[in-house]
C-alpha positions in Angstrom: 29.8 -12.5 -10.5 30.8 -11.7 -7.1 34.9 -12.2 -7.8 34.9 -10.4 -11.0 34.4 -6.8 -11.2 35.7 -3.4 -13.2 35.1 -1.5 -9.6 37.7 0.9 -8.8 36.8 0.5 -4.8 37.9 -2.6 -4.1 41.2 -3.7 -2.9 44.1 -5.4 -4.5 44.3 -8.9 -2.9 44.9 -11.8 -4.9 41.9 -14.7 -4.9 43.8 -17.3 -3.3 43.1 -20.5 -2.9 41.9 -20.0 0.9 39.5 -17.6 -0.2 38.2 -19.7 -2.8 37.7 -22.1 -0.7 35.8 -20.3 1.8 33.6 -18.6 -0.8 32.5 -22.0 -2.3 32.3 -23.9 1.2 29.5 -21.0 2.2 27.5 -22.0 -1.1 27.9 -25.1 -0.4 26.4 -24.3 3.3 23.4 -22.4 1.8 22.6 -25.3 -0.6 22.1 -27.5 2.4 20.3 -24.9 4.6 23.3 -24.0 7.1 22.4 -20.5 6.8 25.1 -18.9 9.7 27.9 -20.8 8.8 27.3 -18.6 5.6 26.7 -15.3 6.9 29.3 -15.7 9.1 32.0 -17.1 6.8 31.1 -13.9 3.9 31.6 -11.1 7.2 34.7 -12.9 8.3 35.3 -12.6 4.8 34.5 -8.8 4.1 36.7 -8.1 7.3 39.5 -9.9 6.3 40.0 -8.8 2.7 38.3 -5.6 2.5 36.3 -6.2 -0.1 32.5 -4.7 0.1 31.5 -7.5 -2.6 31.3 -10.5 0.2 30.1 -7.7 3.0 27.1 -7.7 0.7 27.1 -10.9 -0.1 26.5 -11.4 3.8 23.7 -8.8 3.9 21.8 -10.8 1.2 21.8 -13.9 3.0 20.5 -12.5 5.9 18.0 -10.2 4.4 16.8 -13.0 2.5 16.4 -15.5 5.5 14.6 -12.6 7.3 17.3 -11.6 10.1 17.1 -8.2 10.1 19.7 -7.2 12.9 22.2 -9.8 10.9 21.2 -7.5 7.8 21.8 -4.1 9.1 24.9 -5.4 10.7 26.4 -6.9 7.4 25.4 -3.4 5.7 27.1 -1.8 8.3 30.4 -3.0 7.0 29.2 -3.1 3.5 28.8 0.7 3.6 32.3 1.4 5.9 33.8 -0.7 2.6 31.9 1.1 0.1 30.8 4.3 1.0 29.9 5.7 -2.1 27.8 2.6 -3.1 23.8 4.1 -3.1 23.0 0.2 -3.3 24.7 -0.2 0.1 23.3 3.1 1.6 19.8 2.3 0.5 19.7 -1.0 2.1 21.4 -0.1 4.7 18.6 3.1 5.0 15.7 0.5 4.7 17.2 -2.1 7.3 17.5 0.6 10.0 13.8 1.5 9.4 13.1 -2.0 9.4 15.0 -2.3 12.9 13.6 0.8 14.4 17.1 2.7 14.3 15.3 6.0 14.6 17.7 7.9 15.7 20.1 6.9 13.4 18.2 6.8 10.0 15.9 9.9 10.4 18.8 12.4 9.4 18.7 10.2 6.3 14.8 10.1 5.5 14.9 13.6 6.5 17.6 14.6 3.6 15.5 12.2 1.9 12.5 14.2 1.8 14.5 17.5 1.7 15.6 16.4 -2.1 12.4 16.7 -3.2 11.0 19.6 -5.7 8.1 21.8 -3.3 6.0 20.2 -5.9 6.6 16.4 -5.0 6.7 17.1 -1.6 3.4 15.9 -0.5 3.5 13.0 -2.4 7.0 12.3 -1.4 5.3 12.7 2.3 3.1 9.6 2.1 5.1 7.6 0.1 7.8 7.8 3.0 5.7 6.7 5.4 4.8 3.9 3.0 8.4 3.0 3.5 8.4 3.3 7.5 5.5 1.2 8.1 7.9 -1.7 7.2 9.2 -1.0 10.6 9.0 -3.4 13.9 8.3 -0.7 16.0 5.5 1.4 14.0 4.4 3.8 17.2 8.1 4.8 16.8 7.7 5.5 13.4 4.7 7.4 14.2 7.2 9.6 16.2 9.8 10.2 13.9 7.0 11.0 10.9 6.0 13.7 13.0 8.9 15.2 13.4 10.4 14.6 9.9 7.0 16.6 8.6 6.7 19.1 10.8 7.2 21.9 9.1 4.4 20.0 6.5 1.8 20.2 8.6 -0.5 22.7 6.6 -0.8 20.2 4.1 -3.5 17.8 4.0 -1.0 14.9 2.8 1.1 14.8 5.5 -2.2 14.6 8.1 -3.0 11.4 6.0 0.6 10.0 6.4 0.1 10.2 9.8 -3.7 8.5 9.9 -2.0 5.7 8.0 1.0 6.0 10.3 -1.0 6.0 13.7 -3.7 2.7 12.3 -0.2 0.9 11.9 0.5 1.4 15.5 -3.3 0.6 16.2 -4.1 4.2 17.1 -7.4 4.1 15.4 -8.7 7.2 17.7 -5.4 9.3 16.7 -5.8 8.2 13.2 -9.3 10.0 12.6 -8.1 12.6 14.2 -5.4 13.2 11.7 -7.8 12.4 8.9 -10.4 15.3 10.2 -7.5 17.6 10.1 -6.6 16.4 6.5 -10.6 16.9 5.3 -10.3 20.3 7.2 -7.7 21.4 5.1 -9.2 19.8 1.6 -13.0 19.0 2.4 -12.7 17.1 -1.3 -9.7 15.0 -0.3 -11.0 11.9 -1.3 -8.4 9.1 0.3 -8.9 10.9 3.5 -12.2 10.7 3.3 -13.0 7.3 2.8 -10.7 6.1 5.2 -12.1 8.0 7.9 -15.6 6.3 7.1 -13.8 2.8 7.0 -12.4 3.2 10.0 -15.8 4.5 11.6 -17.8 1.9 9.8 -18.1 -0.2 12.3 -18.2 1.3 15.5 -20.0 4.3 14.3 -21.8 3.8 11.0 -23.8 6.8 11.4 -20.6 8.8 11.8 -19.5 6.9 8.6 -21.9 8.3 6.5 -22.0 11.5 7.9 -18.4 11.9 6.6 -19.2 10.6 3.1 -22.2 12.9 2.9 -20.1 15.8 3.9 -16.9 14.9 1.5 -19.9 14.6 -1.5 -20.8 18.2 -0.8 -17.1 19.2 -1.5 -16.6 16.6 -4.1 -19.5 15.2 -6.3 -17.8 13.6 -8.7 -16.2 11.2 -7.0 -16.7 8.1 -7.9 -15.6 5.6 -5.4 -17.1 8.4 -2.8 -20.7 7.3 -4.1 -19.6 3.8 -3.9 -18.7 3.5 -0.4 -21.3 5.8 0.6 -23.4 3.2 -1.7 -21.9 -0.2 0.5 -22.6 1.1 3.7 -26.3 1.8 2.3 -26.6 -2.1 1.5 -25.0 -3.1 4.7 -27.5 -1.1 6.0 -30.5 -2.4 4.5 -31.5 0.8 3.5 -31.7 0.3 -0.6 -33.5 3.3 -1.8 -30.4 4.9 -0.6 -27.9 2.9 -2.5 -30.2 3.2 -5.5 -29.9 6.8 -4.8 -26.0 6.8 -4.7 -26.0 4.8 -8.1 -28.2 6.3 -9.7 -25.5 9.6 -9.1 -23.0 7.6 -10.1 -25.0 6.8 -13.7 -24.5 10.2 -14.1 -21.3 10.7 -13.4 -20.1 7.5 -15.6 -23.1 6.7 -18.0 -21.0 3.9 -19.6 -19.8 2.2 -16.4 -21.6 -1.0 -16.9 -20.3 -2.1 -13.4 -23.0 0.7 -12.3 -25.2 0.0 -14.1 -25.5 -4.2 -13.0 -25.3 -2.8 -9.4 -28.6 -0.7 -10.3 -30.2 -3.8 -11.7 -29.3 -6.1 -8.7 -30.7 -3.3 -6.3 -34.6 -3.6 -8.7 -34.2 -7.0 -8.6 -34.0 -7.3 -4.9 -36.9 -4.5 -5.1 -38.9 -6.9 -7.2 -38.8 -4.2 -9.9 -38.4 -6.8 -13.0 -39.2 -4.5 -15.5 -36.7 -1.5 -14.4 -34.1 -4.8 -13.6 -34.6 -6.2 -16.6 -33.8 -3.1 -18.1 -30.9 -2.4 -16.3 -29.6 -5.6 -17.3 -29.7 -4.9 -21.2 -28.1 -1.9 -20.9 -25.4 -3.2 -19.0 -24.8 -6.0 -21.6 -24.9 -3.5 -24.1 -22.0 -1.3 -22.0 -19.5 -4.4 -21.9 -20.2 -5.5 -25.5 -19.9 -2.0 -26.9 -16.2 -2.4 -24.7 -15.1 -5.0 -26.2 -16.1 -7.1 -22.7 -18.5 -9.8 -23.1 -18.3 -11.3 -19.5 -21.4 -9.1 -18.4 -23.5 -11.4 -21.3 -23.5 -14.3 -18.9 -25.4 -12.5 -16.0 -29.1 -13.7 -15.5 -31.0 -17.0 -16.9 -29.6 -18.4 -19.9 -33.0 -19.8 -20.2 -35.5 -16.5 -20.3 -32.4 -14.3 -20.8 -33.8 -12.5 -17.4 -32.3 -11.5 -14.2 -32.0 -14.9 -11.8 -30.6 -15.9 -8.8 -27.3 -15.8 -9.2 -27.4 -12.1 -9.1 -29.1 -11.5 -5.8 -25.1 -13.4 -4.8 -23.8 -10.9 -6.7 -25.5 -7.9 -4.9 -24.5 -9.5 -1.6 -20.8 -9.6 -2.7 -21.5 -5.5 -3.6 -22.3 -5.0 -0.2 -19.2 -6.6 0.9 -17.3 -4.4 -1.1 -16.3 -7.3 -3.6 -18.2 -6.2 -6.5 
């Protein structure tokens, strides 16, 4: 509970009755939805006695009601009361980011990233700037992920930190730039490269496919490669294509009955019954063989043939639902 506790950092007041009373008045305030009167009452509380327990008591009401500057300020004094608490520090380490304290938290995502093994590094690289694009101000955090990285930037990781990093702040342009750089470094890199053909999808679809076609060379197995190279096909009306790019795929995954309904759908939009119909089978025969009988249900129940329903389906797969 928050009163009782083995810590050897806290300080040796009494719980008096005052206290008491003003722990149990701030529950009552939160009960009825008088928020401040809490927060305020728990920091008057953690000043007055010392004790980091009702300093973070503080920062978890405001955190929770989503007052941020309340938050870091709480954790502020929450820290200062318990500086060897790693709960306080990391709280107080994700509230700065939250708040755009830049200056002030990049020593500490800095050390962060300096704890790493050489080995983790580059994954430790974009799963920081997962962690800063919780920020307010995300072209700051742009900012302080280049210079954090800096001395990263032969590796193709920290390139696609920053694309992710700079389509946060809405710099689509300096986001594909990064993400060239990252593909120049690994031309098989496979999250750069789809990206970068997201992001060019629809401004430059030609560009788009020009990426994927590129990244295919470097990387033919990829599987969701062929896909979206596959989904820009169909939004593209060009089906022979798509067909093409599945009929990779079948290769590459032979018992992927997802593939093989998408190469059905594609025959039956062709008006190739036969080679749908076939399709179709096989596919049933891929989900019952794993244990997965939802595929049975696609097609007539009546003729047990491809119907209508599936042309939906094939416009969901261009949509990149399916």
């Amino acid at each position: 509970g928050l009163l009782s506790s083995e810590r050897t950092d806290l300080p040796s007041i009494a719980l008096d009755q005052d206290i008491m009373y003003r722990v149990l008045a701030s529950e009552i305030s939160l009960q009825r939805g008088l928020v401040e009167p809490a927060y305020r009452t728990y920091l008057d509380l953690a000043q007055d006695t010392r004790d980091p327990r009702f300093a973070q008591r503080a920062t978890e009401i405001a955190f929770l009601t989503r007052s941020p500057a309340q938050a870091l300020t709480a954790s502020r004094l929450w820290v200062e009361l318990s500086p060897t608490s790693m709960p306080a520090r990391q709280v107080q380490q994700l509230l700065l980011v939250a708040t755009g304290k830049w200056a002030e938290v990049e020593p500490m995502l800095q050390a962060q990233l300096n704890k790493v093994s050489p080995g983790q590094r580059a994954d430790a690289i974009l799963q920081l700037q997962q962690q800063m694009s919780k920020s307010t101000d995300p072209v700051g955090a742009v900012a302080a992920l280049q210079r954090i990285a800096s001395h990263d930037m032969q590796r193709p990781e920290t390139h696609l930190a920053l694309a992710r990093a700079k389509v946060v702040a809405k710099d689509v342009p300096g986001g594909l730039a990064e993400l060239d750089t990252a593909l120049k470094l690994r031309p098989g890199y496979e999250d750069a490269a789809i990206l970068a053909a997201e992001l060019r999808a629809d401004d430059d679809p030609d560009a788009a496919i020009a990426g994927l076609r590129t990244f295919l060379k470097a990387a033919p197995a990829s599987i969701d490669g062929h896909l979206a190279l596959a989904r820009m096909y169909l939004v593209r009306d060009q089906q022979d294509k798509a067909r093409g790019e599945f009929e990779a795929l079948k290769k590459i995954a032979p018992n992927d009955a997802r593939i093989t309904l998408a190469l059905g759908l594609l025959t039956l939009q062709q008006r190739q019954y036969d080679a749908a119909e076939r399709y179709r089978r096989a596919g049933i025969r891929e989900h019952a063989t794993a244990g997965d009988k939802e595929l049975a249900g696609v097609g007539d129940a009546d003729d047990g043939r491809l119907g209508a329903d599936d042309a939906r389906a094939l416009g969901e797969l261009q949509q990149g639902r399916a």
